[in-house]
N, C-alpha and C positions, 0 to 999 in steps of 0.2 A: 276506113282502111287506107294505108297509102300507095302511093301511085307507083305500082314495082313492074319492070318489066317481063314479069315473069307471074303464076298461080303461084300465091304460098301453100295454098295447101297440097301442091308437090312435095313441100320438105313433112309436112306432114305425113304424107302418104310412104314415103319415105323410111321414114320413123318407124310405122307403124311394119312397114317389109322387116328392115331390121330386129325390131322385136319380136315379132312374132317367130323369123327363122330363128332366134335365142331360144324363145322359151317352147315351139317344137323340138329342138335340141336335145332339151334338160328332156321332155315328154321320152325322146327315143331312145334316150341313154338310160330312163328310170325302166322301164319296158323290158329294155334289152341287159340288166342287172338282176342277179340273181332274187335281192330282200332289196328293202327299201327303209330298212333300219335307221339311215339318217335323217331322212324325209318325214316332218313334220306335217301332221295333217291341216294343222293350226294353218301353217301358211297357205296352203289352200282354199278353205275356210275365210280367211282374214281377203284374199285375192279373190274369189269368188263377191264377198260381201262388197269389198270394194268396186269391184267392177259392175256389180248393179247397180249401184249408188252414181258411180260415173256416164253408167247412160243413160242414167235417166235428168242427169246433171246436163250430159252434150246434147241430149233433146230437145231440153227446156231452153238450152240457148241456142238452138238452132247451128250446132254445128257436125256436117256429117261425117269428118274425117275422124271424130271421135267418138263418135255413136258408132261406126262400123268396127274401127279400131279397141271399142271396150268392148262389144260383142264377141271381137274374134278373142280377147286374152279372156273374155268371161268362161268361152269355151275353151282353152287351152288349160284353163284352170279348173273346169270340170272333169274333163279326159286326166290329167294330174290327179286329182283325188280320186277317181276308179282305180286309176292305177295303184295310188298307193295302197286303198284295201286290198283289192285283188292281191298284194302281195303280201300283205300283211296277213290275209288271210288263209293264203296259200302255203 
């Protein structure tokens, strides 16, 4: 790794603030919308899949800013597809 004076994985941590207040965002705004008619389950579905696959990827190499970081979109992306049945079905 090179010699910074500074952790990088601050900018990771970083990163991971940022996204996560986005896609809490989209969660509160789907919630607080009547139907959810434009909301694809698929992408759910496809982000869910992927985010187990990514930690179990940032495991394997030993890095935690992304093991915790795909855990927290893995759950943001669960809470997202309740949501979209609950309205779907509602």
């Amino acid at each position: 790794m090179r010699d910074l004076p500074f952790d990088p994985n601050l900018i990771g941590w970083a990163a991971t603030i940022v996204l996560l207040v986005t896609l809490v965002r989209q969660i509160v705004k789907q919630v607080s919308d009547d139907a959810s008619d434009g909301v694809s389950s698929w992408l759910f579905i496809g982000q869910i899949t992927a985010s187990i696959l990514f930690v179990i990827y940032s495991w394997l190499v030993d890095n935690i800013v992304f093991v915790v970081t795909n855990c927290l979109i893995l759950l943001t992306a669960v809470v997202g597809q309740i949501v979209v049945r609950k309205k779907k079905a509602g």
